[in-house]
N, C-alpha and C positions, 0 to 999 in steps of 0.2 A: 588357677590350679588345673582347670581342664584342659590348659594346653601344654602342660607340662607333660599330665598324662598320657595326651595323644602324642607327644615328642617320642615319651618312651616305648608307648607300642610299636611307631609306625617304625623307631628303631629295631627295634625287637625284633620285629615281622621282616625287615626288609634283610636286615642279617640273615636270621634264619631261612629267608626262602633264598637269599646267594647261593648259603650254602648247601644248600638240597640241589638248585640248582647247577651249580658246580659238580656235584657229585652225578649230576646225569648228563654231563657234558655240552652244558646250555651256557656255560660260561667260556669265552675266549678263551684258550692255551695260556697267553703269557697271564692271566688273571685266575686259574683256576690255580689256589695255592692247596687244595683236597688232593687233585692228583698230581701234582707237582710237587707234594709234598712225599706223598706215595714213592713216585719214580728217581728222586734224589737219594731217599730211604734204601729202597731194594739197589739201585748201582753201587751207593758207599755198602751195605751191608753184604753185597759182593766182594767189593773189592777186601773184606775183613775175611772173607774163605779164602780169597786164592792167595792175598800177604798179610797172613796173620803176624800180630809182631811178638804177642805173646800166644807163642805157640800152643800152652799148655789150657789155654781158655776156652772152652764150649764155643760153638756157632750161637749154639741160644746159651748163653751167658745166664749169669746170676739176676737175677729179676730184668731181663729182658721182656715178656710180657705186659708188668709193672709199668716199664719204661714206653712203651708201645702205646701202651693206655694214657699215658700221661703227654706223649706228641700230640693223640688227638682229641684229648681235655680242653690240654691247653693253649691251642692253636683255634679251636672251633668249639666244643663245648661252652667252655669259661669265654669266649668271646659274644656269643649269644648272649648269654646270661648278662652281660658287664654292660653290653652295645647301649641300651635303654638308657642307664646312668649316666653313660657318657655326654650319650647327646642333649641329656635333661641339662650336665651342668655347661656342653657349648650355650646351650639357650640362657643359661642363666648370666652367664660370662657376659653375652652377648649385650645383655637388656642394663649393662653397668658400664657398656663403653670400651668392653677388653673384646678385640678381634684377633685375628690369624695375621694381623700385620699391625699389632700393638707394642710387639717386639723387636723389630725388624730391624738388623744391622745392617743386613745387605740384600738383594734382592738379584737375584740369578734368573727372573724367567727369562732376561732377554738374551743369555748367554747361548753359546753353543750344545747341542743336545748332550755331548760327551764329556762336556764343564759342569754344568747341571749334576747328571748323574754322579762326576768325583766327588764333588762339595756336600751333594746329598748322602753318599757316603762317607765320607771323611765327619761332617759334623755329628751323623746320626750315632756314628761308630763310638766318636768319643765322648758322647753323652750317656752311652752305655756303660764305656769303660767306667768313667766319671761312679756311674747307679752300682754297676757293682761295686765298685772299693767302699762308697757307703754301707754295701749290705753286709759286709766285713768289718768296718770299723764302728757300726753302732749296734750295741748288742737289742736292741729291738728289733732292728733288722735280722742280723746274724738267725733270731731265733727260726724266722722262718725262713733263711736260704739254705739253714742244714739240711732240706730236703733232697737241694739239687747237691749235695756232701755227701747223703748218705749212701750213696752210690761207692759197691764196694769190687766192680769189677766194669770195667771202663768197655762203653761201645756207641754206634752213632745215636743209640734211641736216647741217652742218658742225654744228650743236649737238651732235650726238653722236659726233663723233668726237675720242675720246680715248683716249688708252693705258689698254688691261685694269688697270692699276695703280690707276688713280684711281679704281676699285669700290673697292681695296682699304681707301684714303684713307677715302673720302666714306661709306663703309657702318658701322663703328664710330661715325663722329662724328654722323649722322643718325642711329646707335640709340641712341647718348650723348642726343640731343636731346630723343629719344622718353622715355628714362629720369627726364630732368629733369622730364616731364609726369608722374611716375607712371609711367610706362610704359603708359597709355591713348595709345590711337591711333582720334580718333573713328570712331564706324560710318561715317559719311560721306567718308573721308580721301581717295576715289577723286577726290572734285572738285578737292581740291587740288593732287592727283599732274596728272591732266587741265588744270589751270589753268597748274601749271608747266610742263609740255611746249609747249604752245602758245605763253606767254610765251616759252620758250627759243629754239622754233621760231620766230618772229616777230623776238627780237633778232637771230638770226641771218641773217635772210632780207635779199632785196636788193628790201628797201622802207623807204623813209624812212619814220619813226614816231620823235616825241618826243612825245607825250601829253600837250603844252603842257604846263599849269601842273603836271600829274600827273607829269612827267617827277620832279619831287624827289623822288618815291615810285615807280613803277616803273620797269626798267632797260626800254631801247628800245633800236632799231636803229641809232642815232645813235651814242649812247656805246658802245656795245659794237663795232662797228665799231672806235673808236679804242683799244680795250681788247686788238688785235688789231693795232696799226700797228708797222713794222717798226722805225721809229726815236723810240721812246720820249723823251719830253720828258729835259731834264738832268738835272734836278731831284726825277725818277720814273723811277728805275733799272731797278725792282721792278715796275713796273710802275700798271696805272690802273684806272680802272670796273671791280673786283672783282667787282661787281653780279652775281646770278646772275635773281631774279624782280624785286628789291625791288634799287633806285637809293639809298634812305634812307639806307644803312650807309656807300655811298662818300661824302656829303654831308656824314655827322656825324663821320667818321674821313679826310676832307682828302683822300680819292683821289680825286675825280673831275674831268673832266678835257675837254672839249668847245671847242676851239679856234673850228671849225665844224660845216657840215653839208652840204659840197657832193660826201662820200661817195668823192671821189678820192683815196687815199692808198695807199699801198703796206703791204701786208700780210706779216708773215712775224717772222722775228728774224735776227739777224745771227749767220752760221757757216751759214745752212741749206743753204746750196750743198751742203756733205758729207753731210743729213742723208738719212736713207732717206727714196722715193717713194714703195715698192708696201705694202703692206698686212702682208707676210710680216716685211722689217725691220723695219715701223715699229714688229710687235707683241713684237720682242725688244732695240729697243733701249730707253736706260738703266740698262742695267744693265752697272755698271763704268766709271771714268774715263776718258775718252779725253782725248787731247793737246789736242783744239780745244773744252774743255771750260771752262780758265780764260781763253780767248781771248775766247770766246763770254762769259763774263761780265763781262770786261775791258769788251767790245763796247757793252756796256750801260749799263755805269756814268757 
């Protein structure tokens, strides 16, 4: 037991002093994701003043704040918190025979630096995609991805606001992905964490962006918008634009979904009238059925 303990401290401890350390610039550039996360924020949250797409929408938007809070929750807050668990159950994994190359299909470290990094994006991408459409089609999930729904006026902070749950989701199935590579993670993987933020930040921002032809290969602010509308097509219950960096996966698996592009639609899902506002419910609900639960997906259907 006592080395479980110490597993989780010295997680705990080493987390939280990165990130302190980080934030006083003791951590390398391409590894400091505190201000890196910062300086992505404020360029896309520029680029939303000078080509606003809905023109009629605040600079500071409708719980903008909210959303602010909840980038650095759930990027460092809730990663602290979680680190300790995590590493308890690598140890326990460990002590039963299942390693970082127990999965292994293929194995990339010896590839070229710029192979590496696509594959590492390519697979990581669509194990996300994959996690989302789950949190769409099982209504235990669903309960607590309406947080990142409940978002009723569209901007870059809203990418990260989502229920503490969906670490819990998305962090096996992004180490599962890892595992399939061998469990290699190139030296270089900062650009691609960096590339994804931005993309993320960008689908969500309130600037028009379809990347013309490139639109069938990465997700933009166009369809992720409608990935986000309150009264889903008939025909698409479950939902649309699963898309999280890469558009590709909605293309080849019939989710995608782009009516237009003139950005006015209504955003939310239907029951949200009941659903919590402030930050304090939003991060304890889901948990347990409530009444307006089969109503809400009645709503959908």
């Amino acid at each position: 037991m006592e080395k479980y303990i110490n597993s989780f401290i010295d997680a705990f401890i080493g987390t939280l002093s990165w990130t302190w350390d980080s934030i006083l610039f003791k951590v390398p550039w391409y590894n400091n994701y505190f201000w890196g996360l910062i300086v992505i924020s404020l360029v896309v949250w520029g680029l939303e003043m000078v080509f606003p797409w809905r023109k009629n929408q605040s600079i500071i938007r409708k719980d903008f704040w909210l959303d602010g809070f909840y980038m650095f929750f759930n990027f460092f807050i809730f990663s602290i918190v979680i680190s300790g668990f995590y590493n308890v159950f690598g140890l326990l994994f460990s002590e039963v025979g299942i390693n970082h190359k127990s999965l292994a299909i293929i194995d990339i470290s010896q590839w070229e630096q710029w192979q590496q990094l696509l594959i590492f994006f390519i697979v990581l991408d669509f194990v996300q995609w994959l996690t989302h459409v789950l949190l769409h089609k099982f209504e235990i999930l669903w309960r607590f991805h309406k947080v990142h729904h409940s978002v009723k006026e569209m901007g870059f902070a809203a990418h990260l606001r989502y229920h503490w749950m969906e670490n819990i989701f998305y962090k096996p199935l992004k180490t599962f992905g890892v595992m399939i590579l061998g469990g290699f993670e190139p030296e270089q993987a900062y650009i691609v964490h960096f590339i994804a933020i931005s993309i993320g930040h960008l689908n969500h921002a309130n600037i028009r962006i379809t990347w013309g032809p490139l639109k069938y290969l990465f997700n933009n602010s166009v369809m992720h918008l409608y990935h986000h509308i309150k009264a889903l097509p008939e025909d698409r219950p479950q939902g649309i634009n699963f898309g999280i960096s890469l558009s590709v996966w909605d293309y080849i698996f019939k989710t995608n979904y782009v009516p237009d592009d003139n950005g006015e639609i209504e955003l939310g899902f239907p029951g949200e009238e009941s659903f919590p506002k402030e930050f304090v419910g939003q991060l304890f609900t889901g948990f347990g059925k409530k009444k307006n639960d089969n109503l809400d997906k009645e709503d959908n259907m």
